[in-house]
C-alpha positions as CSV (number, residue, x, y, z in Angstrom):
1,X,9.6,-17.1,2.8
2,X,6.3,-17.1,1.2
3,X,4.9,-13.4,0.5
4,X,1.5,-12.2,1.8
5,X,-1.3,-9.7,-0.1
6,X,-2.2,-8.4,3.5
7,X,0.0,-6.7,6.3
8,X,-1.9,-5.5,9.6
9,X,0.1,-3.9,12.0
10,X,-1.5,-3.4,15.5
11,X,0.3,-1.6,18.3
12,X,-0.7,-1.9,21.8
13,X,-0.2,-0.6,25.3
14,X,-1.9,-2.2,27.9
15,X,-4.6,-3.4,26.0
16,X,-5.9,-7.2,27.7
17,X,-9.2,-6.1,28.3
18,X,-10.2,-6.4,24.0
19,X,-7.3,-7.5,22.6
20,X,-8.5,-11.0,22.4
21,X,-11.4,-9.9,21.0
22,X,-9.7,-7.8,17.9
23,X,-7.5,-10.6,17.1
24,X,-10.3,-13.2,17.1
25,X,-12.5,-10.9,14.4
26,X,-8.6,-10.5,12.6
27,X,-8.3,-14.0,12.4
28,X,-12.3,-14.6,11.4
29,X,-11.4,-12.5,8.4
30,X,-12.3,-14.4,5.0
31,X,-9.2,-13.7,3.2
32,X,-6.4,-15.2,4.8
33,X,-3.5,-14.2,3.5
34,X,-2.1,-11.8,5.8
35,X,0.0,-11.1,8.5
36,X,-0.5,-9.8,11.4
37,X,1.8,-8.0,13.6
38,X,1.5,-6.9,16.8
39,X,4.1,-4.6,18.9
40,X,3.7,-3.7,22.6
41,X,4.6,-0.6,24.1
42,X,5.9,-1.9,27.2
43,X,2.4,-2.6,28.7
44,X,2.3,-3.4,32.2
45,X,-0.7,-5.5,31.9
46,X,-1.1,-9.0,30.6
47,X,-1.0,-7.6,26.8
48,X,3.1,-9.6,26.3
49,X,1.0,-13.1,27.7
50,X,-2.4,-12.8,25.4
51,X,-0.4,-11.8,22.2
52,X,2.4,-14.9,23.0
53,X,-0.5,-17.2,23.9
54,X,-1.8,-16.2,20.5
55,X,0.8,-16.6,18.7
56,X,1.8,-20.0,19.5
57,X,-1.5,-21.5,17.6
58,X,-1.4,-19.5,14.5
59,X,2.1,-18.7,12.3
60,X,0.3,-15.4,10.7
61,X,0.9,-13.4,14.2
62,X,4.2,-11.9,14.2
63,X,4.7,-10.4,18.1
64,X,7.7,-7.8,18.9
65,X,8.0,-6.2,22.6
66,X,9.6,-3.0,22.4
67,X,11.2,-3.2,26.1
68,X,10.6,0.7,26.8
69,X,7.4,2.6,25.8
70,X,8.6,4.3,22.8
71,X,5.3,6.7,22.4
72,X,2.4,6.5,20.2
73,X,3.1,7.8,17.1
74,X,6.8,5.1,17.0
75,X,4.9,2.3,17.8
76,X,2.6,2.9,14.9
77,X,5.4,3.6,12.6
78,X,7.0,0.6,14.0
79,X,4.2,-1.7,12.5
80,X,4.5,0.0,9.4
81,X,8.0,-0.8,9.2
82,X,7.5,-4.0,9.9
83,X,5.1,-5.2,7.0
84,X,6.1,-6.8,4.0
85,X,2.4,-6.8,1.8
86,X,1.5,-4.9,-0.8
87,X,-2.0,-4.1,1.1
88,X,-1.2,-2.6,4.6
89,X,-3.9,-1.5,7.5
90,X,-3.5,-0.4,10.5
91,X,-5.8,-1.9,13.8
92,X,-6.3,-0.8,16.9
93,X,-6.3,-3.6,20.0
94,X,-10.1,-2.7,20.6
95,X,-11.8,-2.6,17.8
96,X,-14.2,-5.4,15.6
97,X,-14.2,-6.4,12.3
98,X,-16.7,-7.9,10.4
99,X,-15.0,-11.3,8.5
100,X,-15.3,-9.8,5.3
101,X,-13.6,-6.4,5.5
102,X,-10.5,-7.6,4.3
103,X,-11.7,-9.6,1.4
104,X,-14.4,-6.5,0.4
105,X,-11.2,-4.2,0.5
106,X,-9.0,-6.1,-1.3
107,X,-11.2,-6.7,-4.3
108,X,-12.2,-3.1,-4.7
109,X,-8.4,-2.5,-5.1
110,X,-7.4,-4.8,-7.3
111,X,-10.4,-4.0,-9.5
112,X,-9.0,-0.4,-9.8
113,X,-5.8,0.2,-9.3
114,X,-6.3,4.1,-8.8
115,X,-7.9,3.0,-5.7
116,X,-5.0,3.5,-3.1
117,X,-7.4,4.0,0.2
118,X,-10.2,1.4,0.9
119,X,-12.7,1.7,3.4
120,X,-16.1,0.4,4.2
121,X,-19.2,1.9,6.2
122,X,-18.7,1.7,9.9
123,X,-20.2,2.0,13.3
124,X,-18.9,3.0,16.8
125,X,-19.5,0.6,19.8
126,X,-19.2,0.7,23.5
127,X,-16.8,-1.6,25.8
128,X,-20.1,-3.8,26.0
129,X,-19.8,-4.1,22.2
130,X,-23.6,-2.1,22.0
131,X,-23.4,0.1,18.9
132,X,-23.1,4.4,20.0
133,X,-23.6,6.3,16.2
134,X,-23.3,5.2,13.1
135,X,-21.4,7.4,9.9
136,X,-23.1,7.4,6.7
137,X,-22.3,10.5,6.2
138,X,-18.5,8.4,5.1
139,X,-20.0,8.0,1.5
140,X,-20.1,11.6,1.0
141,X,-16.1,12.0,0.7
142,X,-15.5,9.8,-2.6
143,X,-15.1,11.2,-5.6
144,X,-12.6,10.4,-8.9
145,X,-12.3,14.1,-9.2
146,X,-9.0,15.4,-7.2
147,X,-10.3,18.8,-5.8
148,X,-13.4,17.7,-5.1
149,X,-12.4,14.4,-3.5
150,X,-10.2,16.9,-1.1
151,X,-12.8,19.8,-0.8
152,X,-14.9,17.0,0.4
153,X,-12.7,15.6,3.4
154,X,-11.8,19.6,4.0
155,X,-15.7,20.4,4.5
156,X,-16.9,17.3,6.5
157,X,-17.1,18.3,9.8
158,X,-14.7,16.1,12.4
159,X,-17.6,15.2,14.0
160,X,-18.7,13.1,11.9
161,X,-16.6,9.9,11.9
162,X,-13.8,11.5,9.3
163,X,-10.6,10.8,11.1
164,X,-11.6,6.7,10.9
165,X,-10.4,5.8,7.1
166,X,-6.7,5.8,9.3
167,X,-7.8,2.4,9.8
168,X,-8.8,2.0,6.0
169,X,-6.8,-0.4,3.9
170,X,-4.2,1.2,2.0
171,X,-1.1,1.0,-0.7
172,X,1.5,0.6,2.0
173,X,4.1,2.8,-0.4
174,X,1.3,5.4,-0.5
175,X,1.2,4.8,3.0
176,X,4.6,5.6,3.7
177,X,4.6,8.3,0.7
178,X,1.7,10.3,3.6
179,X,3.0,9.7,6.4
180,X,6.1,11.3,5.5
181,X,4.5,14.5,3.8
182,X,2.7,14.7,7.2
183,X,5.6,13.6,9.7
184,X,6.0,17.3,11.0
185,X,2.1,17.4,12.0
186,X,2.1,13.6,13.5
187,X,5.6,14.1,15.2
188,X,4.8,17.5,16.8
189,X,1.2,16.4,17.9
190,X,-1.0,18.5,16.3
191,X,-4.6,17.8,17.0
192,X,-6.4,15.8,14.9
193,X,-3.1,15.0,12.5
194,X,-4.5,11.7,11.8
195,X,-7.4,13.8,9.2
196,X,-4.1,15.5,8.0
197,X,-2.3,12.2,6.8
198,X,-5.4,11.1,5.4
199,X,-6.2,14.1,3.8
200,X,-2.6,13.7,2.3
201,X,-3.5,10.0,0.9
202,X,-6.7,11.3,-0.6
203,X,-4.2,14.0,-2.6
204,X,-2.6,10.4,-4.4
205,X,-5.1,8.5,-5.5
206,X,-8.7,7.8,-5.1
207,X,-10.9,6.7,-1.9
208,X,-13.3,3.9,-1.7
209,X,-15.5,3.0,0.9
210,X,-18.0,-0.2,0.6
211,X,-21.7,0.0,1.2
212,X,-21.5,-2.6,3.4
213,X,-21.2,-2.1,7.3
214,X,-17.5,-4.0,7.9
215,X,-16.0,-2.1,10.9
216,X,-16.7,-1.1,15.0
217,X,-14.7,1.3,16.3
218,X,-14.4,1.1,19.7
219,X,-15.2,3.8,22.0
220,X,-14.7,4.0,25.8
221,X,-17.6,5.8,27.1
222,X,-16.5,6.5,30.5
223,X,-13.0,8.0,29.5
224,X,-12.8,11.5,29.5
225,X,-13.6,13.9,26.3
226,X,-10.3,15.4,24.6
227,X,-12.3,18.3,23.1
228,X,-10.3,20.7,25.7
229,X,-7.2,20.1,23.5
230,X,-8.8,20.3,20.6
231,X,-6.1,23.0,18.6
232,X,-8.3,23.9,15.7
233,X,-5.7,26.9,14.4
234,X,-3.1,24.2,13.6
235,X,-5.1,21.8,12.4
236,X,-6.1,24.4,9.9
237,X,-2.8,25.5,9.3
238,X,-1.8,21.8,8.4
239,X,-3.9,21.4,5.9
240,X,-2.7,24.9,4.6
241,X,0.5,23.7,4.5
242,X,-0.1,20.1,3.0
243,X,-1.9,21.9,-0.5
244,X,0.8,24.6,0.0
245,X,3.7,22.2,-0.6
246,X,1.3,19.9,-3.0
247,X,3.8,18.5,-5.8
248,X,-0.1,17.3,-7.4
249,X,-2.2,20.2,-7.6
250,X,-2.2,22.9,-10.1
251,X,-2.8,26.5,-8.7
252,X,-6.3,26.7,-9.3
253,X,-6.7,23.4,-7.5
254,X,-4.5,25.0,-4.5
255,X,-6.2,28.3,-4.7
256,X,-9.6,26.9,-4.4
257,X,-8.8,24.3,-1.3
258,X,-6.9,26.8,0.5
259,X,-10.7,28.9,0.2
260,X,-12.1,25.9,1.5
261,X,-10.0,25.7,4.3
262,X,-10.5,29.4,5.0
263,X,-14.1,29.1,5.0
264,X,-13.8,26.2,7.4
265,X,-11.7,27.9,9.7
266,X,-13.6,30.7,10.5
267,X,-17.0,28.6,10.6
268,X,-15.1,26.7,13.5
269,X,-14.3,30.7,14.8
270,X,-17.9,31.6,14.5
271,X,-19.2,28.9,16.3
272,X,-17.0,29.3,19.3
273,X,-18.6,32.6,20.3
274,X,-21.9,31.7,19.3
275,X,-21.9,28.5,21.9
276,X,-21.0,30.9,24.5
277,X,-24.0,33.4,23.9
278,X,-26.4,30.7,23.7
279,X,-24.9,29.8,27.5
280,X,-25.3,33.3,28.5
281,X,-29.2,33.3,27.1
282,X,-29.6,30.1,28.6
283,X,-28.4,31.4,32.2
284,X,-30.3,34.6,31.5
285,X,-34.0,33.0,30.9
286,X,-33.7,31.0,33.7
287,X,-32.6,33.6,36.1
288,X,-35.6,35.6,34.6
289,X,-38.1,32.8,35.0
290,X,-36.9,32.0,38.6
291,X,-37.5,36.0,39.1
292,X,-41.1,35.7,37.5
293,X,-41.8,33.0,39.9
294,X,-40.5,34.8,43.5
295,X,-42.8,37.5,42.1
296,X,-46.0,35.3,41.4
């Protein structure tokens, strides 16, 4: 069986509404040796029909139906599993790709092997395919330097787009190397866990993201927010935890990231209280203004 450069695993649950459109901009991509493979969590929607539909016109697609839903975090692991390349990405069923992001990624990693993480300037777009927010604030994290490469991804703010290299291309035995060292986080659901396991793969080798805008990550504007699980203390401690147990950083490097995290941490603290007082002032001016007015 002939050996691909490329694996990209996409799992799915209930996901007909875009997944033809991801696998169309997959299939668009320039450099075609890959495979793709696609596993779905038991959807109850016509997910099993489009991917087998697919499938039958083009060999690369590789479909498995798990028969139960397994849960998120398996199905992604499943995909991982799966792949035989070298180069491995993950892709979720709704978002774009521009045809050259594989290609762009896969040169900058074979022109420097240190380069275990590949991403490229990105966008987010709505379920009408209308662009939200861009992130150019993405460039910022790179850096050949190991503390500073981390105490970059530490400081960004999450806000800004930083949990998106997940769907970078990577080293897939890097890739398995960070998912393990972050198992506990992914496995117990810690919020945000995905910034933890990349955090991890920036602490292996170096990050690179193209200039070039390659991806659209889809967003579903009329879903409702998550920030009321947001768990900021154990995303915190998780990063504690990944320098903590570091087998690459000296203890300066440890010392100094575990300051970063600190200072991050109660920024977060800060903030929360702050939000609320600027509420209160809020509710107070108006009452006062509406008082001004019985009066006048």
């Amino acid at each position: 069986m002939k050996s691909v450069k490329v694996s990209i695993g996409m799992p799915v649950y209930n996901g007909a509404e875009f997944i033809d459109q991801a696998i169309d901009s997959l299939l668009a991509q320039t450099h075609e040796d890959f495979e793709l493979i696609i596993s779905d969590n038991g959807s109850t929607d016509d997910t099993k029909e489009i991917c087998l539909s697919r499938v039958a016109k083009d060999p690369r697609i590789k479909f498995s139906q798990n028969e139960t839903n397994l849960g998120v975090l398996k199905n992604f692991i499943k995909v991982l599993d799966l792949a035989t390349a070298d180069y491995f990405m993950w892709a979720a069923h709704d978002d774009v790709w521009e045809p050259e992001y594989v290609e762009t990624l896969v040169a900058i990693m074979e022109n420097d092997p240190e380069v275990i993480i590949a991403f490229a300037m990105f966008d987010a777009i709505d379920e009408f395919n209308q662009m939200l927010v861009e992130y150019p604030t993405i460039l910022a994290i790179p850096n050949d330097d190991l503390y500073q490469r981390l105490a970059n991804y530490i400081k960004q703010h999450e806000r800004l787009g930083k949990a998106n290299p997940f769907y970078s291309l990577m080293r897939r035995e890097y890739t398995k190397r960070a998912f393990a060292a972050a198992d506990h986080f992914l496995q117990n659901g810690v919020w945000a866990s995905d910034m933890l396991f990349i955090f991890q793969m920036l602490s292996l080798g170096k990050f690179a993201v193209a200039p070039q805008k390659l991806f659209h990550k889809r967003i579903i504007t009329n879903t409702t927010s998550a920030s009321a699980s947001e768990d900021w203390q154990s995303y915190f401690n998780g990063y504690e935890a990944l320098i903590k147990q570091s087998e690459v950083l000296n203890r300066e490097q440890k010392n100094k990231l575990l300051n970063d995290v600190f200072r991050r941490r109660m920024l977060e603290q800060i903030k929360y209280p702050i939000s609320i007082l600027k509420q209160i002032k809020s509710r107070s001016v108006r009452q006062i203004k509406s008082t001004i007015k019985a009066f006048v």
